[in-house]
DOKE-215622 format. One line per 5 residues: their letters; for each residue x, y, z of N, C-alpha, C. Coordinates in nm, 2 decimals, decimal comma, m for minus. Layout:
! DOKE-215622
A = X:Y:Z:X:Y:Z:X:Y:Z  ...;
END
This chain:
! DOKE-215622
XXXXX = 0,44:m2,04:2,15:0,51:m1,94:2,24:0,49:m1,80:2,18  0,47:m1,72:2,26:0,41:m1,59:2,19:0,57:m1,52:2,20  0,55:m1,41:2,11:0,70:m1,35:2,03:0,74:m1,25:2,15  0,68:m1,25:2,27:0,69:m1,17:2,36:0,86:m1,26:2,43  0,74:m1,39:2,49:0,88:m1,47:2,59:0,98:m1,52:2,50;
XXXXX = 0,92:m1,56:2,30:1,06:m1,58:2,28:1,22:m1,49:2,26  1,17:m1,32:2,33:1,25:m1,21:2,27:1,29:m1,23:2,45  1,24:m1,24:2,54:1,27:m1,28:2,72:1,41:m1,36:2,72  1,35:m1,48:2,64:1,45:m1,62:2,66:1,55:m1,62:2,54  1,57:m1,49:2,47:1,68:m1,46:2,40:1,68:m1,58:2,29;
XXXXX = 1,50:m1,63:2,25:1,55:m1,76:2,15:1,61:m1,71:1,98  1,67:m1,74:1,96:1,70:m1,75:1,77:1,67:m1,76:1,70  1,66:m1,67:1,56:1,57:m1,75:1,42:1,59:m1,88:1,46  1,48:m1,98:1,37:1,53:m2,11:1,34:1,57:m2,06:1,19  1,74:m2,22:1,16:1,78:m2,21:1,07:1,68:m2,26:0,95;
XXXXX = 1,63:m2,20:0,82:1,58:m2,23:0,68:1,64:m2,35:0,69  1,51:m2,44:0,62:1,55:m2,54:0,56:1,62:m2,54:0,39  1,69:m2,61:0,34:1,71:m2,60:0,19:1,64:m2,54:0,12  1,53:m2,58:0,08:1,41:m2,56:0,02:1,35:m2,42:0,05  1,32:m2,31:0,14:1,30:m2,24:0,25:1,31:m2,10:0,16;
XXXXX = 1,43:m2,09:0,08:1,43:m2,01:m0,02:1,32:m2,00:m0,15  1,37:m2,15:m0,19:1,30:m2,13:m0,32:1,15:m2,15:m0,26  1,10:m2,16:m0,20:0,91:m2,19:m0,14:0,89:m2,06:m0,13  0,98:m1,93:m0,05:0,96:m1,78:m0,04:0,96:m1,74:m0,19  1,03:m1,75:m0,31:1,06:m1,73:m0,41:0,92:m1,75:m0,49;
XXXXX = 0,88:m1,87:m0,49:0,77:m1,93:m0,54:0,63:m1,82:m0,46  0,66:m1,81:m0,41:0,53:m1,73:m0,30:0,51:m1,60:m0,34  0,60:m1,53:m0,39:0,63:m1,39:m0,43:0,52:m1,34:m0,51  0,45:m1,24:m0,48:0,31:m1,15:m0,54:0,39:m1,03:m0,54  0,26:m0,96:m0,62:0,25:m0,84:m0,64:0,13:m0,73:m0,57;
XXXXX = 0,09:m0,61:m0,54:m0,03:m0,51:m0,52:m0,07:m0,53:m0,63  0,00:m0,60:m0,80:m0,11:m0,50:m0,91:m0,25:m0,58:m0,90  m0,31:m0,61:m0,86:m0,46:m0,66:m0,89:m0,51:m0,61:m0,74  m0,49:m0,57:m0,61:m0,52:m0,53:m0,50:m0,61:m0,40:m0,51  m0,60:m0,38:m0,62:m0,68:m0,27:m0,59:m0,62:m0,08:m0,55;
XXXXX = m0,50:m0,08:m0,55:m0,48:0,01:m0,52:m0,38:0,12:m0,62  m0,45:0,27:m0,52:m0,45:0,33:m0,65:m0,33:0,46:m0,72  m0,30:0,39:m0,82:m0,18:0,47:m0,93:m0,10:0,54:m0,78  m0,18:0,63:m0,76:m0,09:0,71:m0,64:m0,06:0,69:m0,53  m0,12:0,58:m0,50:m0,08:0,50:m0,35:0,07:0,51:m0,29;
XXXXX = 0,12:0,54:m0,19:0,26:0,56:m0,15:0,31:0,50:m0,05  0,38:0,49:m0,02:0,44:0,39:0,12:0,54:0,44:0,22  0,57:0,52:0,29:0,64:0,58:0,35:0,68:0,55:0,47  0,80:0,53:0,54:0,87:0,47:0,67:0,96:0,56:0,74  0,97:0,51:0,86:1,10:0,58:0,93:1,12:0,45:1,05;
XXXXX = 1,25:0,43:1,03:1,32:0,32:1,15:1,35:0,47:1,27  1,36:0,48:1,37:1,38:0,57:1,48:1,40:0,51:1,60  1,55:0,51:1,65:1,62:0,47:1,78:1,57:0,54:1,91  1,56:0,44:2,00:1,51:0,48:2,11:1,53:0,67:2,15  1,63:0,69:2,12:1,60:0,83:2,19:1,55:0,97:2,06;
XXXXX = 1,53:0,88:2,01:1,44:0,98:1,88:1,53:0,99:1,76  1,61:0,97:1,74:1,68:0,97:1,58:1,62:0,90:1,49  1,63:0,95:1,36:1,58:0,91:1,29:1,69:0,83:1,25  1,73:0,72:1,24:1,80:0,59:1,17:1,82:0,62:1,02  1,66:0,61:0,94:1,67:0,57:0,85:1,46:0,58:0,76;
XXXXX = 1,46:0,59:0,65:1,36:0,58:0,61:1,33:0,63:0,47  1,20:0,69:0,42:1,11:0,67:0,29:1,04:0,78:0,28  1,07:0,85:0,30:0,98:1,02:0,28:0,97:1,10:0,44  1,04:1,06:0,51:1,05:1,03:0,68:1,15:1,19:0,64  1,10:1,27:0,73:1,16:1,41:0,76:1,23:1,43:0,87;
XXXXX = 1,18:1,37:0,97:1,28:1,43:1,09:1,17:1,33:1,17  1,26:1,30:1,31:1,21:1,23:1,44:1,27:1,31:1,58  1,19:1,29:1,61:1,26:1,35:1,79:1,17:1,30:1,90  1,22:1,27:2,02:1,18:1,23:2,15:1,13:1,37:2,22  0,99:1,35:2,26:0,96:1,44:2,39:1,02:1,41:2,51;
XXXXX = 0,94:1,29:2,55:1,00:1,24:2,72:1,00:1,11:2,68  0,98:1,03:2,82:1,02:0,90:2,80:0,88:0,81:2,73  0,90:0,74:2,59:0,83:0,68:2,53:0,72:0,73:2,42  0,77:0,90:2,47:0,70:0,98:2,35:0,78:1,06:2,24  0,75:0,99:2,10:0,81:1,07:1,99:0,72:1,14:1,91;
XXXXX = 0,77:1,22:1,81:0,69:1,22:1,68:0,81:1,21:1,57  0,74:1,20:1,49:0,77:1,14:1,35:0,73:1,24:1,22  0,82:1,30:1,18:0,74:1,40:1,06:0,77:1,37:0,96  0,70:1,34:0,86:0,69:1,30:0,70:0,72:1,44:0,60  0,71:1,36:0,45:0,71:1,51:0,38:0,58:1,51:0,31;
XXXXX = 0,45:1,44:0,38:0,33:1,49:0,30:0,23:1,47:0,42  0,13:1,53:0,36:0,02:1,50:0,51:m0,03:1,38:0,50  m0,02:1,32:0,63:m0,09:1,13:0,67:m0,23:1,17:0,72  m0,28:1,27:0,73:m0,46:1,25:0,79:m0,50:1,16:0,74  m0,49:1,10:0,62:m0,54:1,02:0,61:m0,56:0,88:0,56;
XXXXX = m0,38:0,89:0,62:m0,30:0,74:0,59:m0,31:0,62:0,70  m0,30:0,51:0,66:m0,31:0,39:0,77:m0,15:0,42:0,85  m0,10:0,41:0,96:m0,02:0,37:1,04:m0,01:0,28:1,10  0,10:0,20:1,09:0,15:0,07:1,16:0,29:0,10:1,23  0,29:0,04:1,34:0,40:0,08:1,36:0,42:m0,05:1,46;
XXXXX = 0,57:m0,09:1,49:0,65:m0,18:1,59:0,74:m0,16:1,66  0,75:m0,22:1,73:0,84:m0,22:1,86:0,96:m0,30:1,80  1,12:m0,25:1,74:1,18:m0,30:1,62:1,33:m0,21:1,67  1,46:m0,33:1,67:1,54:m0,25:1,68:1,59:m0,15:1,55  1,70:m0,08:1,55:1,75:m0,01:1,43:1,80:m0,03:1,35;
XXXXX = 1,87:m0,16:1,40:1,98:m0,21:1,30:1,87:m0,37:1,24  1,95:m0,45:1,15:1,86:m0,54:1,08:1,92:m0,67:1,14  1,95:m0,67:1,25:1,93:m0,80:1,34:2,00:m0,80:1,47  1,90:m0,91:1,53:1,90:m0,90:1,70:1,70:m0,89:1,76  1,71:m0,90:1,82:1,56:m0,89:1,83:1,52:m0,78:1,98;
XXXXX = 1,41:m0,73:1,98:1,39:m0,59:2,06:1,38:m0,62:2,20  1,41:m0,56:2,32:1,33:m0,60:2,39:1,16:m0,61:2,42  1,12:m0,66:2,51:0,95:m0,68:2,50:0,93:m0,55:2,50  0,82:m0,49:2,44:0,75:m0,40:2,44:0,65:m0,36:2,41  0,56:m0,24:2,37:0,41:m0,21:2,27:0,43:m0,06:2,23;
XXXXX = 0,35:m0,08:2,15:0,36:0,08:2,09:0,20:0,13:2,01  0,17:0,23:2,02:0,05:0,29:1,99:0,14:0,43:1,88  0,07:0,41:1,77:0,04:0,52:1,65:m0,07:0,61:1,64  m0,07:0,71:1,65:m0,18:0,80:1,61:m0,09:0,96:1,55  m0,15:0,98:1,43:m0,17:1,14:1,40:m0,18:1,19:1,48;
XXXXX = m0,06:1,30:1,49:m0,01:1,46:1,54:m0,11:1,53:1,53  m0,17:1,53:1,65:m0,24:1,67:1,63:m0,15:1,78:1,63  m0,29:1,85:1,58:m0,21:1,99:1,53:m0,11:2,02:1,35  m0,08:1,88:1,38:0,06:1,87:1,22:0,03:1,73:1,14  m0,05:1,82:1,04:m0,12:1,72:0,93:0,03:1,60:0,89;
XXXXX = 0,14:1,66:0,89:0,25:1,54:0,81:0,32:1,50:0,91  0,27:1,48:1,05:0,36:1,38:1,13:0,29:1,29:1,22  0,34:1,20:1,32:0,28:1,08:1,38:0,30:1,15:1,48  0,21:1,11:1,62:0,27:1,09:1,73:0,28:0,92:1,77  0,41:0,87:1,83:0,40:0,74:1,89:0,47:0,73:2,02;
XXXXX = 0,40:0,66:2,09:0,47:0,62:2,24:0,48:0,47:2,21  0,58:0,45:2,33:0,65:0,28:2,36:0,61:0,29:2,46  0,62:0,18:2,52:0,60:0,09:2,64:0,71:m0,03:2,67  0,72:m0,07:2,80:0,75:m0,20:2,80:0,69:m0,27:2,83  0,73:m0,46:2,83:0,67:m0,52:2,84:0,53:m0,51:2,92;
XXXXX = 0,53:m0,42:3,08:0,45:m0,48:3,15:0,32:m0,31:3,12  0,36:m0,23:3,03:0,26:m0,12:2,99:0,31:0,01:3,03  0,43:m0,01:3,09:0,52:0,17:3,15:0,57:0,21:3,05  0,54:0,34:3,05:0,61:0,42:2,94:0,78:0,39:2,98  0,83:0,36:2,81:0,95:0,31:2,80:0,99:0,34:2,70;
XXXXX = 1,13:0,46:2,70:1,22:0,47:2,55:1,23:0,28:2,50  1,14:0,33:2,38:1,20:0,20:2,25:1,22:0,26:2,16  1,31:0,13:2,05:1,36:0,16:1,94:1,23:0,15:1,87  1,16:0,18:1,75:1,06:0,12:1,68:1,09:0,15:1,50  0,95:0,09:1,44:0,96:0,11:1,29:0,84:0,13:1,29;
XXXXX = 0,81:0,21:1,16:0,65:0,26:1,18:0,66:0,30:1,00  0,54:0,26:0,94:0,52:0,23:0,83:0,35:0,35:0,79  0,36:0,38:0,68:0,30:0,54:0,67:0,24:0,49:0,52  0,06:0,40:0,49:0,02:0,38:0,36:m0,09:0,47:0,35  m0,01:0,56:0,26:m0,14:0,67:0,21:m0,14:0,64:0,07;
END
């Protein structure tokens, strides 16, 4: 079932088994052998549908243009950091409605994102999202 119709049909985590912990526990890594370097950084912003910034990791300010267009300004320049971002409510549980979202660099403004939402069927749509910033 794709994570689309299970967020439709309002389905539930499934409950952890016993064990469920300690196997996550046991699984636990590190970046140090990845390869990446001394200065590498990681920077976030959680941001509610109508542009607030919630919450975040070097995350400066957020604000809404129109419907499904934000930006996102950091406190260093991302030209030439990876962006990820999701379709994610604000708070840390409940699950989103269906949606998509596209990341790209601000033009014009070396230290912010632009991102639009969608809904499920591709209309631009205020969403809540989380968007993750590795330079």
């Amino acid at each position: 079932m794709s994570s689309a119709r299970a967020r439709i049909t309002g389905a539930a985590q499934p409950v952890p088994g016993d064990d469920a912990a300690a196997r996550a526990d046991a699984a636990h890594t590190t970046c140090a052998g990845a390869g990446m370097p001394m200065t590498a950084r990681v920077s976030f912003a959680v941001v509610n549908a109508d542009g607030l910034l919630v919450r975040g990791l070097g995350a400066a300010t957020a604000n809404r243009f129109s419907t499904g267009m934000y930006q996102v300004v950091f406190d260093q320049d991302v030209t030439g950091a990876s962006l990820v971002g999701t379709v994610g409510l604000p708070g840390s549980s409940g699950l989103a409605p269906a949606g998509q979202i596209a990341v790209a660099g601000r033009t014009g403004i070396p230290n912010a994102v632009f991102v639009t939402t969608f809904d499920g069927a591709g209309e631009a749509a205020d969403r809540a999202f989380h968007l993750a910033v590795l330079s």
